[in-house]
Residue frames relative to the residue before (quaternion, step in Angstrom):
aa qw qx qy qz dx dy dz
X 1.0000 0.0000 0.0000 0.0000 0.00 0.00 0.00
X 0.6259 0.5637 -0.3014 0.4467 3.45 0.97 -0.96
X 0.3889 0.7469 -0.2754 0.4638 3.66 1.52 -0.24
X 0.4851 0.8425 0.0724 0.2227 2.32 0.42 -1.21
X 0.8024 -0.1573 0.1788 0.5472 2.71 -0.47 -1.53
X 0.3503 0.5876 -0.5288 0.5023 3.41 1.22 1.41
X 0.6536 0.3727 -0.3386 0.5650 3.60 0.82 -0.94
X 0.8060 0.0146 -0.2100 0.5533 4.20 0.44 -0.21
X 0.3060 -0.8088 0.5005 0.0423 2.76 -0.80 1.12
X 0.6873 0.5772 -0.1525 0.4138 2.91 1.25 -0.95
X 0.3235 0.8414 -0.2837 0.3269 3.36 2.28 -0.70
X 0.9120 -0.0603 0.1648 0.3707 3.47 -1.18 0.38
X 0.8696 -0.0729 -0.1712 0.4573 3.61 -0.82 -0.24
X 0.5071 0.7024 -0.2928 0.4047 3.24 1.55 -0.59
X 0.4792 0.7006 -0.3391 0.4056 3.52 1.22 -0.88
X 0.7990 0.4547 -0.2017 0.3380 3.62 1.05 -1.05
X 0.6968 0.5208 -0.2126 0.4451 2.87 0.95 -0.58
X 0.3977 0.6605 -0.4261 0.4734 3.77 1.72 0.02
X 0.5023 -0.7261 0.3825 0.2721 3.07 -1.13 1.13
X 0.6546 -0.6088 0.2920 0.3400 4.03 -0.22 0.07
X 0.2917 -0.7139 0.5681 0.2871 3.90 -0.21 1.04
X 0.2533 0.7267 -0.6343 -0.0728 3.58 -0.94 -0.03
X 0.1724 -0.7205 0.6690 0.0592 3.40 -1.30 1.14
X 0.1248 -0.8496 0.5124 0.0003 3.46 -0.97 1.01
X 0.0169 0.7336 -0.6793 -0.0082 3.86 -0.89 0.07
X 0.8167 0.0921 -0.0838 0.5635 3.70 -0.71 0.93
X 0.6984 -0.1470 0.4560 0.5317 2.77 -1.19 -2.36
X 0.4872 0.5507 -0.4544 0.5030 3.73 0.91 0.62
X 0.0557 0.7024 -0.6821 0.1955 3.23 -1.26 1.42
X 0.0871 -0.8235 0.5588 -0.0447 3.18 -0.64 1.59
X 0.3185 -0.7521 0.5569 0.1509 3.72 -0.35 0.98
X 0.2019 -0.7905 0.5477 0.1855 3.56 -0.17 0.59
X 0.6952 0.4847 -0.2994 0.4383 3.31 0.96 -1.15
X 0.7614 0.4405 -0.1352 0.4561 3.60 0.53 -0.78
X 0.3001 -0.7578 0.5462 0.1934 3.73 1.70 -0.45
X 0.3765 0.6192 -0.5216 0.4503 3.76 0.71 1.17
X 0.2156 0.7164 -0.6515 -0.1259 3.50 -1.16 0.06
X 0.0517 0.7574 -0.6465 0.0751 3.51 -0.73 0.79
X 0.2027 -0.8096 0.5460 -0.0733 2.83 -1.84 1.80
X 0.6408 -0.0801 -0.2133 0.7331 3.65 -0.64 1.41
X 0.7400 -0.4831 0.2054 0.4205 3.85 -0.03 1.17
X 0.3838 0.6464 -0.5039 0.4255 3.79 1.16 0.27
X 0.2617 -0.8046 0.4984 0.1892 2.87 -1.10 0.72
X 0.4395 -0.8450 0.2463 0.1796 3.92 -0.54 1.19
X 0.2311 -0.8421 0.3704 0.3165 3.44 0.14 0.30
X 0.1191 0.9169 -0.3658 0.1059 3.87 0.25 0.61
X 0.6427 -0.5181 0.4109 0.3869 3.43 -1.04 1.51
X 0.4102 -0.4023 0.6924 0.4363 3.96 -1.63 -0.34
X 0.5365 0.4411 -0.5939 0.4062 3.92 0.31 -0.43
X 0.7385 0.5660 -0.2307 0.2847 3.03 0.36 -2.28
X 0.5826 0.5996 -0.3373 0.4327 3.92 1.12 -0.95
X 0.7501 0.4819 -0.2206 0.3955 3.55 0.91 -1.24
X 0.6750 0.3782 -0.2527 0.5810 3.19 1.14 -0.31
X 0.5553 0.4319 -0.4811 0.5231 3.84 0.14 0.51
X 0.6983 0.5555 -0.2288 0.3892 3.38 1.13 -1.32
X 0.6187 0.4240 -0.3451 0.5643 3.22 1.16 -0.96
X 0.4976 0.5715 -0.3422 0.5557 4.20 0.47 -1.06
X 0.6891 0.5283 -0.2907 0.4019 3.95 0.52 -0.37
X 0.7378 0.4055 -0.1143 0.5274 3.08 0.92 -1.45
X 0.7927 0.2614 -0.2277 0.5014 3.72 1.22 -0.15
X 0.1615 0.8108 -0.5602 0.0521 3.69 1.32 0.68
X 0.6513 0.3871 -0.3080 0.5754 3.54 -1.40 0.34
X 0.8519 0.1310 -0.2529 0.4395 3.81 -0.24 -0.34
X 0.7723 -0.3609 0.4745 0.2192 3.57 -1.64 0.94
X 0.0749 0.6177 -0.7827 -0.0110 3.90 -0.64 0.63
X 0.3832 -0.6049 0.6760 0.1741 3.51 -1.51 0.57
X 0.4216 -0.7024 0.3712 0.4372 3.66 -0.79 0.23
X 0.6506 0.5302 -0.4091 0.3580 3.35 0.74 0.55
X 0.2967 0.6970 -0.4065 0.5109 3.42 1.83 0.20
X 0.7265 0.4389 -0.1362 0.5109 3.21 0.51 -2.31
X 0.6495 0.3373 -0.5109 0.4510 4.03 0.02 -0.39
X 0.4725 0.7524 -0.3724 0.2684 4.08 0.75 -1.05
X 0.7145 0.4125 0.0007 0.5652 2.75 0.89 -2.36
X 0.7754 0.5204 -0.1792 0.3094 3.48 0.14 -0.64
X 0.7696 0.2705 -0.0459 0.5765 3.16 0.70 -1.86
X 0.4729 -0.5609 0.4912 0.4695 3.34 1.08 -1.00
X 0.5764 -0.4348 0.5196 0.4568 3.69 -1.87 -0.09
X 0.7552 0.5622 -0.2001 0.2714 3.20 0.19 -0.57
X 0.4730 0.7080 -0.3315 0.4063 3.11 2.14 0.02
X 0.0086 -0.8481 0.5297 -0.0127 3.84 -0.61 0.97
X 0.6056 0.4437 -0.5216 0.4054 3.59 1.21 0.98
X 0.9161 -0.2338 0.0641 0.3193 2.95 -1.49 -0.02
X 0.4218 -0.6649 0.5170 0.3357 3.88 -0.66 1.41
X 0.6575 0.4425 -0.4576 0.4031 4.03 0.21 -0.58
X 0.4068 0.5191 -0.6577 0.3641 3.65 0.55 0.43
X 0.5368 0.4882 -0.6230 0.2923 4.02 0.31 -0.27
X 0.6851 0.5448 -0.3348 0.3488 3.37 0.81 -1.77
X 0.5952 0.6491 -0.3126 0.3560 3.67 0.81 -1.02
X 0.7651 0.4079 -0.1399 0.4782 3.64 1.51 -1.15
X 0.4823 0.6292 -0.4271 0.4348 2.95 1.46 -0.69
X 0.6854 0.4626 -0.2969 0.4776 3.71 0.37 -1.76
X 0.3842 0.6856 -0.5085 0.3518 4.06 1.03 -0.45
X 0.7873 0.4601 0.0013 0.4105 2.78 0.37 -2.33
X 0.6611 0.5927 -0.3346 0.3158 3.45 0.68 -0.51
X 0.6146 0.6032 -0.1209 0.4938 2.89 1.62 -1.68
X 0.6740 0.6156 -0.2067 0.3522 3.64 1.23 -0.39
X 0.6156 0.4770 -0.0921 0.6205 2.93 1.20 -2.42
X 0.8455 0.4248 -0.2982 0.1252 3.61 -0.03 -1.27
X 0.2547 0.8844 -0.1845 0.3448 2.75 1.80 -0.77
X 0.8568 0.2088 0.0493 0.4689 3.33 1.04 -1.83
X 0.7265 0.0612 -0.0726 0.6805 2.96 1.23 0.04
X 0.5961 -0.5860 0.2525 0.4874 3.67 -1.69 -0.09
X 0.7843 -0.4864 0.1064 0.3700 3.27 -1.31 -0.10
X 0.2025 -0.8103 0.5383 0.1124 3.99 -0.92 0.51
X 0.5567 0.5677 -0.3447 0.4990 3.66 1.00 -0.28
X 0.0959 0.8265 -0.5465 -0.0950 3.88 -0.33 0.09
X 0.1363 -0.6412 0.6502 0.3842 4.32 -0.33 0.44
X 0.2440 -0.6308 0.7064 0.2089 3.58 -1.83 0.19
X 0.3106 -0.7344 0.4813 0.3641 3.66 0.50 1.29
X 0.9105 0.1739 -0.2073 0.3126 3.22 -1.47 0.64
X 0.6064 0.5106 -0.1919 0.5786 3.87 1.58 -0.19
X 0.8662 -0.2442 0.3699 0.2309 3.38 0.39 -1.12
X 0.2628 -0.7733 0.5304 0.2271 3.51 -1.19 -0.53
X 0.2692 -0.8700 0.4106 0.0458 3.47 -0.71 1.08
X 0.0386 -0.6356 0.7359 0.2303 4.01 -0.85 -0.40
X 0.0650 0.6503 -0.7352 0.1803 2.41 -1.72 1.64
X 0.3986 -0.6600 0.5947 0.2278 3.05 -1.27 1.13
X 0.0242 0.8102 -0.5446 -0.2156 3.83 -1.48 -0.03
X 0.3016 0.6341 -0.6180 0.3536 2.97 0.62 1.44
X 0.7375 0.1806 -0.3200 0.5667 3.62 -0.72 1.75
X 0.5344 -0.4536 0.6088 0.3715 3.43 0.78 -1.41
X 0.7270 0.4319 -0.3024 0.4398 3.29 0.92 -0.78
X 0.3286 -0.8182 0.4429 0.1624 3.12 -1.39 0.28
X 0.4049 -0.8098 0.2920 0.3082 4.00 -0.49 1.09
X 0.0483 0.7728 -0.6159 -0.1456 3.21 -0.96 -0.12
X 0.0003 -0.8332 0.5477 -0.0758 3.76 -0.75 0.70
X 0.6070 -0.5860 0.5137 0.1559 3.42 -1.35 0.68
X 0.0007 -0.6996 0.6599 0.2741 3.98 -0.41 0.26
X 0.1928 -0.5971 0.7786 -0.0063 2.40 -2.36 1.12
X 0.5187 -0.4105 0.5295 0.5311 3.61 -1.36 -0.37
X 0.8332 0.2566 -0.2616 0.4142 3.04 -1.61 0.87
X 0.8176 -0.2047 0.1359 0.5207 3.96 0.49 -0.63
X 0.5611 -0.5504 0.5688 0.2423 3.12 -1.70 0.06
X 0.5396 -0.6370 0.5339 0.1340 3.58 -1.20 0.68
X 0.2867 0.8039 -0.5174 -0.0620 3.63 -0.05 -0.03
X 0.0717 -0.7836 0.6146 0.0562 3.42 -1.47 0.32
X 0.5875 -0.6482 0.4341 0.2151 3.54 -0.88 -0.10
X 0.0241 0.8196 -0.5612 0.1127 3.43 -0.38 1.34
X 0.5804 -0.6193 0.4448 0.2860 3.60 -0.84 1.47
X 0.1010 0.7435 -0.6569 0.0741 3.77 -0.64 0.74
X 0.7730 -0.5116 0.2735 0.2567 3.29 -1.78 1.26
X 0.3102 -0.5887 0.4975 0.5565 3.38 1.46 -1.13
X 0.7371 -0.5786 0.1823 0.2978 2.83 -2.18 0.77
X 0.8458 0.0847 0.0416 0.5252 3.79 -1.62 0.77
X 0.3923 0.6180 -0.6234 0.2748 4.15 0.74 0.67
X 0.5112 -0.6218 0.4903 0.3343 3.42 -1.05 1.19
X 0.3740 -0.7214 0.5607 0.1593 3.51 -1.72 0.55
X 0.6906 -0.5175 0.2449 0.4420 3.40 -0.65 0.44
X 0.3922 -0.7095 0.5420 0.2214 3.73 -0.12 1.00
């Protein structure tokens, strides 16, 4: 048994005592360790689909996911139904997060889908660590201005 729990460490009672992932954006806080996400302190109720995809939209705020990124990350390589499940989750997630606050999802017609914070205008991006997220300011066009077509 002691085996074990050298090769996982991370196994069973040990699990608790790890320190907490959290990825944030605004008033969104996602608890990785604990599978919680709560917005403007509300807690959120959210699918495991719906979790992986905010989570993943976390780790790349500020930058464009295509919907094949998001099925990659999400669904996996190995996913062979329908690509408009992103759009289908996205509106999930919207219908949840936005609800409580303003909006943080953006679509980039023809590119993609973004997190963005809009507090300032500006937009986060951050590093996970145990325990929190890093954030910093990064100059951004402003909000949802069309791009050169």
């Amino acid at each position: 048994m002691a085996e074990a729990r050298e090769l996982y460490p991370d196994s069973g009672e040990h699990r608790q005592a790890a320190e907490p992932r959290l990825l944030r954006c605004g008033d969104v806080v996602l608890d990785e360790s604990r599978w919680t996400v709560h917005r403007a302190g509300t807690l959120v109720d959210l699918s495991p689909t719906e979790f992986r995809l905010l989570a993943c939209l976390l780790r790349h705020q500020g930058r464009v996911l295509t919907r094949t990124q998001l099925l990659q990350h999400v669904w996996g390589r190995g996913y062979t139904g329908q690509s408009q499940v992103v759009e289908t989750y996205v509106s999930y997630l919207r219908r949840k997060l936005h609800r409580l606050g303003p909006p943080l999802i953006h679509t980039r017609r023809g590119a993609g889908y973004l997190l963005r914070s809009v507090e300032s205008g500006s937009v986060e991006s951050g590093s996970v660590e145990s325990g929190s997220v890093e954030s910093g300011s990064v100059e951004s066009a402003g909000p949802d201005a069309p791009g050169p077509a």
